[in-house]
N, C-alpha and C positions, 0 to 999 in steps of 0.2 A: 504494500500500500504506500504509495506517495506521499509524503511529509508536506504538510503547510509550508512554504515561502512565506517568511516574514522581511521587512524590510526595516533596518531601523536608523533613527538620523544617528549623525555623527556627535551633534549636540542636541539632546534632551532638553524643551522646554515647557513652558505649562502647557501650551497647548496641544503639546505630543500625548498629554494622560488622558485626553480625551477619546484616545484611540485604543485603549487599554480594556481589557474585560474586564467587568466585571466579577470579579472569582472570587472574592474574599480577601487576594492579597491584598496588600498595600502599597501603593507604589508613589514613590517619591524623588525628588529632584534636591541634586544636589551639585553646581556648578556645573550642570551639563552634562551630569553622570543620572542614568537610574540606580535608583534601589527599591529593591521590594524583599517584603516579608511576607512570611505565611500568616494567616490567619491565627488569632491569638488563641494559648491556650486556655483551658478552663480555669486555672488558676488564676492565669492572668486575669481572664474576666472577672473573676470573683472578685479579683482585690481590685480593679478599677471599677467596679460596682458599687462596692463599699466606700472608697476614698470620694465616687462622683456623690452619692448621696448624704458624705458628709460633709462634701463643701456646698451641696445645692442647700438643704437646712443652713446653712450659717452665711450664705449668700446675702449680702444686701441689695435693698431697693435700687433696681436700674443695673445690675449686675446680672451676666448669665454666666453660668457651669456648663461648657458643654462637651458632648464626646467626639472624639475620632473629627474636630474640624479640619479643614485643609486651611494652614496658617503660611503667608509669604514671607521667607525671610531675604537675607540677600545673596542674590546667585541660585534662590534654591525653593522650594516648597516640602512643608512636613506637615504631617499626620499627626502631631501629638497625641496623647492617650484621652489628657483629659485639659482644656482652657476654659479661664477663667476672663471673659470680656468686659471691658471696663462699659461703666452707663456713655451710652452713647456710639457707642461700636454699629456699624453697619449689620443691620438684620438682612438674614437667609440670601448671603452671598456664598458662595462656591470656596473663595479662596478667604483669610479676612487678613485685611494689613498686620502687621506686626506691631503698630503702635496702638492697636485696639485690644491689645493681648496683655494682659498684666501677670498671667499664669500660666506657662505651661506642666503639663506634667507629661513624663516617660515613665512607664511599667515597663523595669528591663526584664530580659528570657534570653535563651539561652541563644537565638539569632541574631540579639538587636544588643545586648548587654555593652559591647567595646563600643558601638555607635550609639547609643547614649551617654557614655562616661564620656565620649569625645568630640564628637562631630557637631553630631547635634546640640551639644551644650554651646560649641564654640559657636554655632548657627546662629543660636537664641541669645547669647549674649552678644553677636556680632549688630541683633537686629534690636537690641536694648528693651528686652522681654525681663522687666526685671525682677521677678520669679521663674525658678525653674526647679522643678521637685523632680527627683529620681526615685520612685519606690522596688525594692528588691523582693525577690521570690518571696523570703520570711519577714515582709512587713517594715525591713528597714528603709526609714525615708531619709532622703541625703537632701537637705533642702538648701541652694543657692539662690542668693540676692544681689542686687544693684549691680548688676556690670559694672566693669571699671576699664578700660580699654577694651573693650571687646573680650572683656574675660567674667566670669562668675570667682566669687570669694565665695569659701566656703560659708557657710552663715551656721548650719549644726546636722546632726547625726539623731536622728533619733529613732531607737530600738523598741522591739517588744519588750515589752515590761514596761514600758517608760510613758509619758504622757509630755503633752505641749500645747500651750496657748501658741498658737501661730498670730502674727500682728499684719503681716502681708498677703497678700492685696487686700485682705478684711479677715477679722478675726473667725480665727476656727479653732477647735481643742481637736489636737492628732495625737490618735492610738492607735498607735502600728500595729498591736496583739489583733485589734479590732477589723483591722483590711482584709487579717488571712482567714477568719472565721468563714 
């Protein structure tokens, strides 16, 4: 049986994801490169289930939580797991600017783990996203602030067992024990 012919450009841009299936993956731009991941796992889901609906309850007025949006940064577009839109951000656009983003979050796994810890951090700090949380398989949140040259400082660590008022982008209390239930 004959194999599909795919053609692909040399440089990948937003408008190329338009041509992409549907499947589950995820697919993303970064400087003209693709990336895609597989569909998340259950775990994964569970704990960006729990982290989304513990920031939609502590959401203030004129703020949205939302999942899986397609966010612009520069040179690139991402999928984050989960963003937090400041009041006044453009409703039910496809892509959202990155100055309407006050939160990203990444749910790392076992395909995406070094491109969270790297890329993409340096993405969202390059686009002055000034939160970005990393949650890990057991619940540990790695949470950066206020870019500084295009860089995140670490801001803290916080484990199961442990509790946290968060101050940024609006107050929320984080229980990591509580994401992996």
């Amino acid at each position: 049986m004959a194999q599909p012919t795919y053609s692909f450009p040399d440089y990948w841009g937003e408008a190329d994801l338009e041509d992409l299936p549907d499947d589950g993956h995820r697919y993303e731009i970064v400087d003209g490169s693709l990336l895609m991941t597989p569909p998340p796992s259950q775990g994964h889901q569970r704990i960006g289930g729990n982290l989304f609906m513990a920031l939609r309850l502590a959401v203030p007025d004129g703020w949205r939580v939302l999942y899986e949006i397609g966010v612009r940064v520069p040179g690139g577009n991402f999928i984050p797991d989960i963003a937090a839109l400041r009041p006044g951000a453009a409703p039910n656009v496809e892509w959202s600017e990155s100055d309407d983003v006050a939160l990203v979050v990444e749910i790392a796994s076992k395909s995406t783990r070094v491109t969270d810890r790297t890329l993409k951090a340096a993405k969202y700090a390059e686009a002055g996203i000034p939160s970005c949380w990393r949650v890990d398989a057991d619940g540990t949140v790695t949470i950066h602030t206020e870019p500084v040259d295009d860089e995140y400082t670490q801001a803290a660590v916080v484990r199961p067992g442990e509790r946290v008022l968060i101050e940024q982008p609006f107050p929320v209390e984080l229980v990591p024990a509580d994401l992996v239930d």
